[in-house]
C-alpha positions as CSV (number, residue, x, y, z in Angstrom):
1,X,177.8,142.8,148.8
2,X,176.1,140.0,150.8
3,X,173.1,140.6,152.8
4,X,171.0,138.8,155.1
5,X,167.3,139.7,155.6
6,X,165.7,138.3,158.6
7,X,163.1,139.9,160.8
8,X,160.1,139.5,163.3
9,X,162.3,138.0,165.9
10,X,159.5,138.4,168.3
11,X,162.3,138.7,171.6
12,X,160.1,137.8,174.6
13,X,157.4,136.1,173.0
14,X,155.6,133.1,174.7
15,X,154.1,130.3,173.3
16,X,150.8,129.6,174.9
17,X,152.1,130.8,178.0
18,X,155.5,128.8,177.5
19,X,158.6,130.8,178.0
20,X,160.4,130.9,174.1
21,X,164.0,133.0,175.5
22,X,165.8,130.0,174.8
23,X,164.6,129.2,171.6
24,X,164.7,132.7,170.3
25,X,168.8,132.7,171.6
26,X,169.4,129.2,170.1
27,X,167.8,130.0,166.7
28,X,169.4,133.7,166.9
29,X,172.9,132.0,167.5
30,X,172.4,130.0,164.2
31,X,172.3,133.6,162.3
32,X,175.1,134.6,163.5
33,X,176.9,130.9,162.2
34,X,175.2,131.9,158.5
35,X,176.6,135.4,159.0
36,X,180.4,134.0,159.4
37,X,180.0,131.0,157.2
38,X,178.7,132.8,154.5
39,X,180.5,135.9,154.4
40,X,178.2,138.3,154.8
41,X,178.7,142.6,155.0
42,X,175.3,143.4,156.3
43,X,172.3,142.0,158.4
44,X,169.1,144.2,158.2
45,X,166.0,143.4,160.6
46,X,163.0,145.3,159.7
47,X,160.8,145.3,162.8
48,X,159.3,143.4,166.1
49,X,163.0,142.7,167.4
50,X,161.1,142.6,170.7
51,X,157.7,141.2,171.3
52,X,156.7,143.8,173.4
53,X,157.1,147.9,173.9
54,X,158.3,147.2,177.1
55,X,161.0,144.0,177.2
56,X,162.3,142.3,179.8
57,X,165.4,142.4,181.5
58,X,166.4,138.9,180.2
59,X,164.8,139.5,176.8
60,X,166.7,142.5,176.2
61,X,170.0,140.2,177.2
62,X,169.0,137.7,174.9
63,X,169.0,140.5,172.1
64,X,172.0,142.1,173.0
65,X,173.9,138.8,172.9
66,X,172.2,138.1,169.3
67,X,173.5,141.6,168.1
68,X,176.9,141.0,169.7
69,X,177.2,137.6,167.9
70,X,176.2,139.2,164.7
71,X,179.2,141.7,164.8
72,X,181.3,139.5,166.0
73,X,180.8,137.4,163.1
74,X,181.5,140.2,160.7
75,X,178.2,141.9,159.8
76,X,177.2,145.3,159.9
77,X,174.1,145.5,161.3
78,X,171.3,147.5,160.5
79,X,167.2,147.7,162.0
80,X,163.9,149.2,162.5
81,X,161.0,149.2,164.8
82,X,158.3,147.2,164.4
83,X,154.5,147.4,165.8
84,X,155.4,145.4,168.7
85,X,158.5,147.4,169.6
86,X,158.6,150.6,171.2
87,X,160.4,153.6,169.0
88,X,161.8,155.1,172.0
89,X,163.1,152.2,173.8
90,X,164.8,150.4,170.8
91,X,166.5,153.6,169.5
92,X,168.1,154.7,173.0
93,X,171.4,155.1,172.3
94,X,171.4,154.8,169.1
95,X,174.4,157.0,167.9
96,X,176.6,155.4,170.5
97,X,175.7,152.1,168.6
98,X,176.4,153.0,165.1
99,X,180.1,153.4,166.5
100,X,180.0,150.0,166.9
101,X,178.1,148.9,163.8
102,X,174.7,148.4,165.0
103,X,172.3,150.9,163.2
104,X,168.9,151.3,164.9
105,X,166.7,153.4,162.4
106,X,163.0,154.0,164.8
107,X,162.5,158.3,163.9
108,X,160.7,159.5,160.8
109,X,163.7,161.8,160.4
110,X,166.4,158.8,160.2
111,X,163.9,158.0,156.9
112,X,166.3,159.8,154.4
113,X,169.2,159.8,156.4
114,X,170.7,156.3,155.0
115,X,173.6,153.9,156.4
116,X,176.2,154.0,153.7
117,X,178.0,150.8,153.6
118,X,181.4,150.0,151.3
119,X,181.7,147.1,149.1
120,X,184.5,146.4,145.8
121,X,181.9,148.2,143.8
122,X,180.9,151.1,145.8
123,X,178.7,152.3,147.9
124,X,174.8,150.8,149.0
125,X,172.4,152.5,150.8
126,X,170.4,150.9,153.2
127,X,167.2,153.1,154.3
128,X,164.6,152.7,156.8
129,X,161.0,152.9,157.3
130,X,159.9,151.9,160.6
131,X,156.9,150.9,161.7
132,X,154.3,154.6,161.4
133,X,151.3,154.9,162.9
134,X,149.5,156.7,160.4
135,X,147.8,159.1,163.6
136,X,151.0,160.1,165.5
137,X,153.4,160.4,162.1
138,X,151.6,162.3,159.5
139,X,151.9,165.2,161.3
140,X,155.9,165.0,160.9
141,X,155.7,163.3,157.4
142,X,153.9,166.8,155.9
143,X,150.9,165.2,155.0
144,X,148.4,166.0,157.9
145,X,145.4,164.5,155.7
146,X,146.7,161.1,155.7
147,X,145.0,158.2,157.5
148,X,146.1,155.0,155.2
149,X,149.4,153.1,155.5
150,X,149.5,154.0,152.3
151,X,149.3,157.3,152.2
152,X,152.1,157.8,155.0
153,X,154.5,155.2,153.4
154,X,154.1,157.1,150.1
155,X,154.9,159.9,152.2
156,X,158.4,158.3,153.1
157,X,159.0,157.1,150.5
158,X,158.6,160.3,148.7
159,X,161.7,161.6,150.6
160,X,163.8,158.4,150.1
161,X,163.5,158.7,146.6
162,X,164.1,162.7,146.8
163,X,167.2,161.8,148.5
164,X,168.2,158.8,146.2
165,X,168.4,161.3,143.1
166,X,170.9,163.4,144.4
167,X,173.1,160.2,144.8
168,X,172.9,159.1,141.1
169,X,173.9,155.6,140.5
170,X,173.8,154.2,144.5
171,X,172.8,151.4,145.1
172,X,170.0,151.2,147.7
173,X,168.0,148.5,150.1
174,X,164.7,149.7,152.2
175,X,164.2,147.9,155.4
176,X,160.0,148.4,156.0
177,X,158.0,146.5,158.4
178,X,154.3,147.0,156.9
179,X,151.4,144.3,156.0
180,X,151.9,144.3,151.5
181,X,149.2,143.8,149.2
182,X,149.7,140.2,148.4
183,X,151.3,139.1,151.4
184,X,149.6,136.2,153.5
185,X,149.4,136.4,157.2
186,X,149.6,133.3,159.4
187,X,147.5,134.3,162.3
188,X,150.1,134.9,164.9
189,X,150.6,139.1,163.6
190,X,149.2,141.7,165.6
191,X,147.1,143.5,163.3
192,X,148.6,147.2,162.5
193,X,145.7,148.7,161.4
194,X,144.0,151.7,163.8
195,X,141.6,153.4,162.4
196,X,142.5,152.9,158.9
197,X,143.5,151.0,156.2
198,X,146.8,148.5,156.8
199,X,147.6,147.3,153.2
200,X,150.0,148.9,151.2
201,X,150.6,148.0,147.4
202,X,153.9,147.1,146.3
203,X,154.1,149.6,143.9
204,X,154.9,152.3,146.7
205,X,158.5,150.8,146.7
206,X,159.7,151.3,142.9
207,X,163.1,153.0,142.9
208,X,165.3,150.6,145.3
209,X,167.2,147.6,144.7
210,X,166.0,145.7,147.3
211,X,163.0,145.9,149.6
212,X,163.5,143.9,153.1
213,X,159.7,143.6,154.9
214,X,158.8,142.7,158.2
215,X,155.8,141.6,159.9
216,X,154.4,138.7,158.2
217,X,155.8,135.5,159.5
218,X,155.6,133.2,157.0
219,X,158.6,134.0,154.1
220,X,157.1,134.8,151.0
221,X,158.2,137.2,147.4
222,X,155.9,139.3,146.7
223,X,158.3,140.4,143.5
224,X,162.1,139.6,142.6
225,X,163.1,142.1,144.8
226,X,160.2,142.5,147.1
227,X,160.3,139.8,150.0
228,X,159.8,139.3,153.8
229,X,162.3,136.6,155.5
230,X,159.4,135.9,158.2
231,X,160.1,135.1,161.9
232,X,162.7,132.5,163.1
233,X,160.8,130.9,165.0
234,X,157.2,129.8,164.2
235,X,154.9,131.2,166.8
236,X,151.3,129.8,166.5
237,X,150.5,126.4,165.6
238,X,149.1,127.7,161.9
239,X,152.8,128.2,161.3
240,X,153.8,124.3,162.1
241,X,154.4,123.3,158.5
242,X,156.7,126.6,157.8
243,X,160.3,125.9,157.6
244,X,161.8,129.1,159.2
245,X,164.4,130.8,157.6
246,X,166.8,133.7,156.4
247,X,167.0,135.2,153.0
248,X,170.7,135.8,151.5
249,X,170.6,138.5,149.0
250,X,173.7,139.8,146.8
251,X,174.0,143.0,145.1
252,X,176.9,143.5,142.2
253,X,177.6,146.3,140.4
254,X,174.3,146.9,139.0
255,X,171.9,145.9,141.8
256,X,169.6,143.0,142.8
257,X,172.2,140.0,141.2
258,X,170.6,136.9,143.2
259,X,168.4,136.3,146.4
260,X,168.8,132.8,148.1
261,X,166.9,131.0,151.4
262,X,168.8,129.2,153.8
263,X,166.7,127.0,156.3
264,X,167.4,127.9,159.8
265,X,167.7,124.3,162.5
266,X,164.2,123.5,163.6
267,X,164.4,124.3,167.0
268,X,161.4,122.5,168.3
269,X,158.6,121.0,166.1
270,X,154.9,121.9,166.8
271,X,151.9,119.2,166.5
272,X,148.4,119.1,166.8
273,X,147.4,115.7,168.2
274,X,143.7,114.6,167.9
275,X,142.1,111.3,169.6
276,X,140.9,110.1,173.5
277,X,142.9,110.7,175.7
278,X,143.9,107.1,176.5
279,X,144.9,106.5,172.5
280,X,146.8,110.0,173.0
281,X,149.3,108.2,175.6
282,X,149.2,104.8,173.9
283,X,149.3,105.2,170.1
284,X,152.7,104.5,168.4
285,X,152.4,107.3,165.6
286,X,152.7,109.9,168.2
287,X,156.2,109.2,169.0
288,X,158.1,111.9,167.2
289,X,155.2,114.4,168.7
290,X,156.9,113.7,172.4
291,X,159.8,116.1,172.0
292,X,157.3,118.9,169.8
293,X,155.0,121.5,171.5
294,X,152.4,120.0,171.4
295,X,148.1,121.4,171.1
296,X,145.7,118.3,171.6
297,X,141.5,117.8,170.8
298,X,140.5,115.0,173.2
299,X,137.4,113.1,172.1
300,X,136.7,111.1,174.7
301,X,132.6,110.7,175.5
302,X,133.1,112.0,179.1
303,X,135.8,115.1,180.1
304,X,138.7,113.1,181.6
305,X,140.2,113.8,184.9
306,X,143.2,116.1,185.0
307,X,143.9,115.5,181.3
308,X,146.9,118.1,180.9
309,X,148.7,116.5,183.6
310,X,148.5,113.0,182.2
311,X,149.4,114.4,178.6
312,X,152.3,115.9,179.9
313,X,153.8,112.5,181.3
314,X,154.1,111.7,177.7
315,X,154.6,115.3,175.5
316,X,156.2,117.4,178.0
317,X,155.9,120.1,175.6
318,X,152.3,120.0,175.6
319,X,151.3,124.0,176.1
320,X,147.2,123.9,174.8
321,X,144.1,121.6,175.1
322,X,140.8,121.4,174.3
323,X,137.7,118.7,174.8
324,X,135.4,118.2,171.9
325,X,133.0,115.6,172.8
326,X,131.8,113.0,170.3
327,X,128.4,114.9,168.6
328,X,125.7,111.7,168.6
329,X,122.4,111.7,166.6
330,X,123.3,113.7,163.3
331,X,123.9,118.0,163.4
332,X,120.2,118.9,164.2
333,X,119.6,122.2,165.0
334,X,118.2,123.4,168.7
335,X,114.9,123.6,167.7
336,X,114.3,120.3,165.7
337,X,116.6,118.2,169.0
338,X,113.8,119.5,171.4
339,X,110.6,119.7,169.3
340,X,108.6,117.0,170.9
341,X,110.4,116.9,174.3
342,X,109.3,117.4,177.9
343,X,111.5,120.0,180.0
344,X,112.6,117.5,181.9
345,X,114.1,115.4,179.1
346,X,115.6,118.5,177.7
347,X,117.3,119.3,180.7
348,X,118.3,116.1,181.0
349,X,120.0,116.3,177.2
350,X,121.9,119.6,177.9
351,X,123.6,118.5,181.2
352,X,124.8,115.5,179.0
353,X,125.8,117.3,176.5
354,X,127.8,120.0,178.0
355,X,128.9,117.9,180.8
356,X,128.4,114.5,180.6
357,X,125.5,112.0,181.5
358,X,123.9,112.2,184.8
359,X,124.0,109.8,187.8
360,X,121.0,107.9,189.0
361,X,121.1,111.0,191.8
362,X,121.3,113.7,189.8
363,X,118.6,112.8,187.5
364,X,116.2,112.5,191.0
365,X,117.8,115.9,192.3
366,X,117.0,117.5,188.7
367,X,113.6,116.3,188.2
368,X,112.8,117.3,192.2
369,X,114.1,121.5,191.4
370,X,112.2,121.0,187.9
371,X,108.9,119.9,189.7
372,X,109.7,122.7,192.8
373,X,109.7,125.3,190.0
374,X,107.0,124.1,188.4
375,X,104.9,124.6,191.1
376,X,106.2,127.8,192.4
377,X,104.8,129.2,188.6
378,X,101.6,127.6,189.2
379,X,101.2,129.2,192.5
380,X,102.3,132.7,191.1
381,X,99.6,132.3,188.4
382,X,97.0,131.5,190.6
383,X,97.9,134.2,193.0
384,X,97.5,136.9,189.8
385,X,94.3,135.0,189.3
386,X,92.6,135.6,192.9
387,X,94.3,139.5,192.7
């Protein structure tokens, strides 16, 4: 049997406040090419389908059309919720689905109720453990003294197992969506931890074939048969030297035979530019940034004037920027730049420093409030004097 682990597809998402939909259906249509090019029986997605509890009208197109593609192209498909997604929500309708193939696993008591799917050999198993909050689930999962991720994933998987060993000799995959002992976040996860502790060892999975994980974005094997795929798309600029993919795993008779990646089309390339703003729009070895999404550092000595706009003339995919201007006269702490200074001249050193330097005007407007306050506090003190 062939199966494709992807997750974290992050429907919805926006990348510094740029709309991703048609990224997300371009990169989602190239699964469903590696689903009929490659053969494959089943697709499993363990968690954050949708970026949000609540998706949009158009995300939720953009998902159904990925699903639809998927089964047309010959793949079972099966998924869980994720921290982003909303349990309710993604599971509506979820018997009507399975009818058609799509298997949406988001209730602690779908745990040890498994999809059976056929292959030349048999049968496989595909559970799921969706994302469980370890406040509202424990409750349902028997163990009311549980706060860890831990604890209530041992919990499920306690019933998997329970229901694996009066099915001797299936062969089984877990879909979970959980942060792993070992596992390397990329900065663009929502943390899942409330309250208590969000890591879960490895270990808690012994007993299945194949373990499918999802919410860390960046792929990675945590053991042979241990994995997450990571997102599709990369969605913070940390992720710009991932190359985004889909994990192809094959079971034979006995189990786990071989897991392979296949690199998904790059969509759209990130960059983090760094220089003045003039060199920014000039330089030659920027070129191949002006079709990326682009996050600039301008250096320039003084803020320029509508920088975004003038970056965008060039990267039209420019979505962040910042201004770090040029530190002069070494990394000297507060107190030994001002030690020796009049208030004046320090005034005059922040406004250039957060700012930029003052005009001829401003200095004489400065130095007239400074010597207005100055005597204002004389003529307070005296006042307390003569009382």
């Amino acid at each position: 049997m062939k199966i494709l682990h992807t997750s974290d597809w992050h429907i919805g998402r926006t990348f510094h406040g740029v709309d991703l939909l048609a990224d997300q259906a371009s990169v989602l249509g190239s699964i469903a090419d590696v689903v009929r090019e490659r053969g494959v029986d089943v697709v499993v997605v363990p968690g954050d389908v949708y970026d949000r509890s609540i998706p949009s009208s158009d995300a939720v197109a953009v998902c159904n059309r990925a699903f639809e593609a998927i089964r047309a192209a010959g793949a079972v498909i099966v998924v869980t919720s994720g921290n982003h997604d909303s349990a309710v929500r993604l599971g509506a309708g979820a018997s009507f689905a399975a009818a058609g193939g799509l298997h949406l696993i988001t209730k602690v008591d779908q745990i040890d109720r498994p999809v059976i799917v056929d292959d030349r050999f048999g049968q496989v198993a595909f559970y799921g453990i969706p994302y469980l909050e370890p406040e509202i689930t424990r409750v349902a999962l028997g163990v009311p003294q549980a706060r860890t991720h831990s604890e209530i994933l041992g919990a499920a998987m306690t019933r998997i197992r329970a229901d694996l060993s009066a099915r001797p000799g299936l062969r089984s995959v877990l879909l979970a969506h959980a942060f792993v002992v070992g596992g390397e976040a990329s900065g663009s996860e929502r943390s899942i931890s409330v309250g208590g502790v969000e890591t879960v060892a490895a270990a808690e999975f012994a007993g299945v074939d194949y373990v499918a994980l999802g919410h860390l974005h960046s792929a990675q094997r945590l053991e042979d048969a241990v994995r997450y795929s990571g997102s599709p798309l990369p969605y913070s600029f940390g992720e710009r030297s991932h190359r985004k993919s889909v994990l192809l795993i094959e079971l034979d008779e006995t189990g786990l035979a071989t897991v392979d990646r296949i690199d998904l089309p790059l969509v759209r390339g990130l960059s983090q530019l760094r220089g003045t703003l003039d060199h920014l729009l000039s330089g030659t070895e920027f070129a191949d940034a002006e079709a990326h999404y682009v996050s600039a550092v301008l250096t320039d000595p003084v803020r320029p004037v509508d920088p975004m706009r003038r970056l965008q003339a060039r990267f039209p995919y420019a979505v962040h920027l910042e201004w770090q201007r040029p530190v002069s006269g070494g990394d000297l702490g507060y107190r030994d730049a001002v030690r020796g200074r009049s208030d004046t001249e320090i005034a005059h050193g922040f406004v250039g420093a957060v700012r930029s330097e003052m005009s001829e005007r401003e200095i004489l407007l400065m130095d007239e409030a400074l010597s207005a306050a100055g005597r204002s506090t004389e003529s307070t003190a005296e006042l307390g004097e003569t009382a």
